[in-house]
N, C-alpha and C positions, 0 to 999 in steps of 0.2 A: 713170087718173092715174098716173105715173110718181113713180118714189121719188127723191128727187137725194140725192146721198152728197157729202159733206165729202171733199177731196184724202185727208186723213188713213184714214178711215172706207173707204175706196176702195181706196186701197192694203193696207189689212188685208185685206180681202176681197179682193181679188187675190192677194196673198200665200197665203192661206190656198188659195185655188183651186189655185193652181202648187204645191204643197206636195202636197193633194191627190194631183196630177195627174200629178204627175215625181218627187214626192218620199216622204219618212215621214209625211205629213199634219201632224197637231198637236205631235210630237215631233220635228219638222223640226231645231226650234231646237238642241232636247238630241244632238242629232245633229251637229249642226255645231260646239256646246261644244267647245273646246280644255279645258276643265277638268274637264268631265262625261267618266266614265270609263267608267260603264255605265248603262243605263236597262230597266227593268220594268216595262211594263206589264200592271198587274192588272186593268183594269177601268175601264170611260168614262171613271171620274171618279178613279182611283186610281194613279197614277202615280209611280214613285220613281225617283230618280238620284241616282247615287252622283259625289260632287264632292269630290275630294282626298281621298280616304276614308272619306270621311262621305254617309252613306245618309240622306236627306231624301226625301219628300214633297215631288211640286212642284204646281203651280198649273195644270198641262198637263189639258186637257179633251178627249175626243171626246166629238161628239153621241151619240152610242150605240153598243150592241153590233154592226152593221152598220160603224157607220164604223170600229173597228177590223179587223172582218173584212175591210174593201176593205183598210185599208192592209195588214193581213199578205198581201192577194194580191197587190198592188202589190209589196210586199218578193221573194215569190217566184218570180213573174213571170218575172221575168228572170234566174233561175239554172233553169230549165228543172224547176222542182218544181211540186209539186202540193201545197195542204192542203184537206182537206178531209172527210168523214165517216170514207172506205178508207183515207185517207194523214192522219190528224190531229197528227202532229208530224211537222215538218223542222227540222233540224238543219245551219246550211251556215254556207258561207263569204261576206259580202258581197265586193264588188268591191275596196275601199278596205281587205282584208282582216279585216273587223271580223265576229265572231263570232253570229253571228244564230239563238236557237230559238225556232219558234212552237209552239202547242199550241192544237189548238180542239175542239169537242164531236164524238163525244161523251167526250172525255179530261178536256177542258178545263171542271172541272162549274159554272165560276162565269163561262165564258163566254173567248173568245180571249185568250189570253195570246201577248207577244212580251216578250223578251229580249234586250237585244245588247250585247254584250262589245265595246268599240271599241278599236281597231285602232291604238297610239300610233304618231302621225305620225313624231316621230323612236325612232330605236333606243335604249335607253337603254342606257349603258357602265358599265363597273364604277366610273369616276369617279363616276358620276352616283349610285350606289347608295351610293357612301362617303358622297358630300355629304347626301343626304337622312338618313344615318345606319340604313339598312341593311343594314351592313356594314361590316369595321375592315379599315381596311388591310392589316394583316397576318392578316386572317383573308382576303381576299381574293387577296394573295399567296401562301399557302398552297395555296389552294383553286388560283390557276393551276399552280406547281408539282406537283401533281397531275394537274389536264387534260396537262398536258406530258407530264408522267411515264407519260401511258396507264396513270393507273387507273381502274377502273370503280367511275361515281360516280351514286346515285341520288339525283334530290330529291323531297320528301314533303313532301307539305302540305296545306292543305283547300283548297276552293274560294274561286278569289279572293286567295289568298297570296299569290301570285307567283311561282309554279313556272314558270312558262313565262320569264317574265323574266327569274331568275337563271338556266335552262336557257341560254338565250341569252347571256347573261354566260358562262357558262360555257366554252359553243362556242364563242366567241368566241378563245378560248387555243388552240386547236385549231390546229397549224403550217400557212402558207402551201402546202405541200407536201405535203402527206394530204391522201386525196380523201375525201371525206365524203358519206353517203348518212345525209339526215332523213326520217321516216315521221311522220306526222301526221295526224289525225281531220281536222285545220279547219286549213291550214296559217299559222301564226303565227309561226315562227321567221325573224328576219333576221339570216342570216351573211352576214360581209361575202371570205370568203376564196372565191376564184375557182375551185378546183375541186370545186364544191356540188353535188348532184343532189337536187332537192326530190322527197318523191313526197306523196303525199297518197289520202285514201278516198275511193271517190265510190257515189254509191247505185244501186241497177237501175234500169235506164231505164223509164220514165213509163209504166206497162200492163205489165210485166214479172213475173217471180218475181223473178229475180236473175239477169238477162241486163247486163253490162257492173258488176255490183257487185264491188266491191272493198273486205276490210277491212283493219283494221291486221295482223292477223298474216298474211296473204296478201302484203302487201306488205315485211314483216319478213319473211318466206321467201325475196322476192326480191333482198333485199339482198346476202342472202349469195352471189348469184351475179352480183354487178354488181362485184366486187373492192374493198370497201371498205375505209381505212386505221381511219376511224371509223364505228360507225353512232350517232347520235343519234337515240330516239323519243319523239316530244312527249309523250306519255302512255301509262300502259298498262294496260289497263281490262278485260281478259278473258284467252284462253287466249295470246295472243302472249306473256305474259311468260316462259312456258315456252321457246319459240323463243330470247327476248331471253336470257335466261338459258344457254341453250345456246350462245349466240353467244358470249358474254361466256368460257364455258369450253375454248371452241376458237380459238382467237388472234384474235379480236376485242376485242383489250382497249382499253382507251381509251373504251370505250361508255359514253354518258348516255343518260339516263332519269328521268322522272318518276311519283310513281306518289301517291293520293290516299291520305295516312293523316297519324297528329295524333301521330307520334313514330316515331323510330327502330325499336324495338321493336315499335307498329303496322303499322310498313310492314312487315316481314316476314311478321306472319299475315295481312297483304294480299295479299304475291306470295303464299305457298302457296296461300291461296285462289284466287288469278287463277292460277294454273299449274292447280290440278287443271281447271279449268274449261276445259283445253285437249283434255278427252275421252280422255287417255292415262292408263291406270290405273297409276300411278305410289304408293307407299308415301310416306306423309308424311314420313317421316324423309329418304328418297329427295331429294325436294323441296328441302327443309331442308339437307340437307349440297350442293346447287346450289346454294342463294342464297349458303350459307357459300362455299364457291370461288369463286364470282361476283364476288361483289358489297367492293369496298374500302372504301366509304366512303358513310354516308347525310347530307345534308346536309338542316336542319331550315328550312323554313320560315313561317312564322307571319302569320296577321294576330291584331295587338295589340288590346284594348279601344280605346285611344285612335283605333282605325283605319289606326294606321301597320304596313306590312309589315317584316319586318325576319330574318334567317337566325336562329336562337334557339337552333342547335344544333348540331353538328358532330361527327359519331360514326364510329368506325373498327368496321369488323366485325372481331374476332381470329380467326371460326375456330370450333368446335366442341366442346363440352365435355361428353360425355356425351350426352346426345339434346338438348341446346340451345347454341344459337348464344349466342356471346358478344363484347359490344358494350364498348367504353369510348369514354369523351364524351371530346374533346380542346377544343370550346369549347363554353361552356354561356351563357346569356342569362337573366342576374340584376338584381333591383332591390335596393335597397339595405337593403330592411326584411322580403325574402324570406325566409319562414321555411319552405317545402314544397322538397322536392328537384325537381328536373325543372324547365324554363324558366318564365320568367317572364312570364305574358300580360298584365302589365299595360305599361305605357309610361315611358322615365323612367328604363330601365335600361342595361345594358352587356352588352356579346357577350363573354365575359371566358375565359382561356385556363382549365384545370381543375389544370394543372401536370406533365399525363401528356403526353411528345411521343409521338410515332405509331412503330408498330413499322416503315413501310414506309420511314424515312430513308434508309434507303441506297439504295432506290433510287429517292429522289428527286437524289441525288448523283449517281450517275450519268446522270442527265441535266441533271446541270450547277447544281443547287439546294442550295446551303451554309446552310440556314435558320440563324438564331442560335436557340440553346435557348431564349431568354429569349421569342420569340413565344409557348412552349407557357407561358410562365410556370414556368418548371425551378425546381426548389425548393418549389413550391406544391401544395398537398392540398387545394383548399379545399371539395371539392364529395364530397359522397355520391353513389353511381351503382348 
């Protein structure tokens, strides 16, 4: 005897099949979300997405640990990976440019996990960052007089902040006329100026050791011989930041970068970490007075309790002071009943100037940048540092 199915009932089951079968299966939908920003899935029945910043539990089901395993091969499929026992995490890029990692057994101990950072349709601009209130105006004018000015500016921040997005704001101020080389893990950066060279990683081919692999500092090596005015790299996660560093001290200025640390002062025992990690037996101090030459400026950025992202801090490196680096905050990110020094994680606050303008004016002036002192809040002390 045959089953009859209701139009409605019909069309589910169809859906679900083509989903299946072409597409992410039961997270199809979370996929197509204009509002959903990322999605994790833990487990048949455990499923999260993050929707305007806010991390929820959805109501998203697979039948079982099998049906996730089809859909992470379905996802892989077609970037020419493999997962599987020998290859049990990939890490790539989808199509639509959205961020994709799976993990399965025996890594993966509570059973296939997938991951996807999605790929915002439009670019977002610096307007767009004022309006959400991520940013002040004249801390944003600042920040370009800078990109102009060819100083090298790192952003720092955790996972999920928005370092890649203000990266992109950033490069953004980068003149019509510099030719520009980005370096990236998973490529995410959209600049809009015409002479761009994207490069990107790509992993050994499929039965390989490391036949056709490429990482980031192999391709940070190459930069320097492609004649770049800029180099911008999306992240910097091991021994390239030694290279990037280096670059930044031989008329490479003007370089961005991003780098995973929860303060100004973090990020620096970051890079030395990721420099020594470049296998060159290098003196700490060594290290250390590179980053001090290098590097002008760390720009902070945060995700808040309330879930809003927002830049929380804005730090000039001075330079060297005996065996340690020395830093002054020029904008800092305070709430109103703030009684700890250092930014403010909660929501509700202001990105407010500290009242110290930057040693490097002058040579934002000569590139044509008359800032008023009153941006730095001239006159004002109000912050411990």
């Amino acid at each position: 005897m045959g089953v009859f199915l209701q139009d409605d009932d019909f069309q589910t089951l169809l859906n679900g099949l083509l989903d299946d079968l072409l597409g992410f299966g039961p997270i199809q939908a979370l996929v197509e979300s204009k509002d959903c920003s990322e999605i994790m899935v833990n487990g048949p029945d455990v499923i999260f997405a993050e929707f305007k910043g806010k991390l929820i539990e959805t109501d998203v089901v697979f039948d079982d640990e099998d049906h996730i395993r089809w859909t992470a091969q379905r996802i892989v499929r077609p970037l020419m990976r493999t997962l599987d026992r020998k290859n049990p995490m990939v890490d790539a890029r989808l199509p639509d440019g959205s961020r994709v990692h799976l993990v399965t057994e025996p890594s993966a101990l509570l059973g296939t996990t997938i991951t996807i950072r999605k790929f915002p349709e439009k670019r977002l601009t610096v307007e767009d960052l004022i309006g959400y209130g991520s940013i002040t105006k004249d801390v944003a004018e600042f920040l370009r007089a800078c990109v102009v000015s060819r100083l090298n500016i790192v952003v720092a921040g955790g996972t999920g902040s928005g370092k890649t997005t203000l990266l992109n704001v950033l490069s953004s101020y980068i003149p019509e006329d510099e030719r520009i080389v980005t370096v990236e893990d998973s490529a995410e950066l959209q600049l809009a100026q015409r002479h761009v060279v994207r490069l990107e990683t790509s992993p050994a081919l499929p039965g390989t050791e490391d036949e056709g692999k490429l990482e980031i500092r192999d391709l940070v090596k190459g930069t320097l011989r492609m004649r770049p005015d800029r180099i911008v790299v999306g992240e910097v996660r091991s021994g390239e930041a030694l290279d990037m560093l280096q670059a930044m001290n031989t008329g490479h200025d003007g370089s961005l970068t991003t780098v995973h640390a929860n303060s100004p002062r973090d990020a620096i025992a970051r890079l030395e970490t990721l420099t020594l990690m470049a296998g060159v037996d290098l003196p700490v101090m060594v290290v250390r007075s590179q980053i001090a030459a290098a590097i002008d400026l760390f720009v902070q950025q945060a995700r808040l309790k309330d879930g809003s992202r927002k830049v929380v801090q804005v730090t000039e490196l001075l330079g060297m002071e005996g065996d340690q680096i020395t830093l002054m905050d020029l904008f800092l990110y305070q709430t109103p009943d703030q009684t700890s020094t250092g930014y403010s994680h909660e929501g509700g606050g202001e990105l407010l100037p500290t009242g110290f303008p930057p040693g490097f004016l002058s040579r934002l002036e000569q590139y044509g940048f008359r800032l008023p002192k009153s941006i730095f809040g001239a006159g004002r002390n109000k912050f411990n540092r």
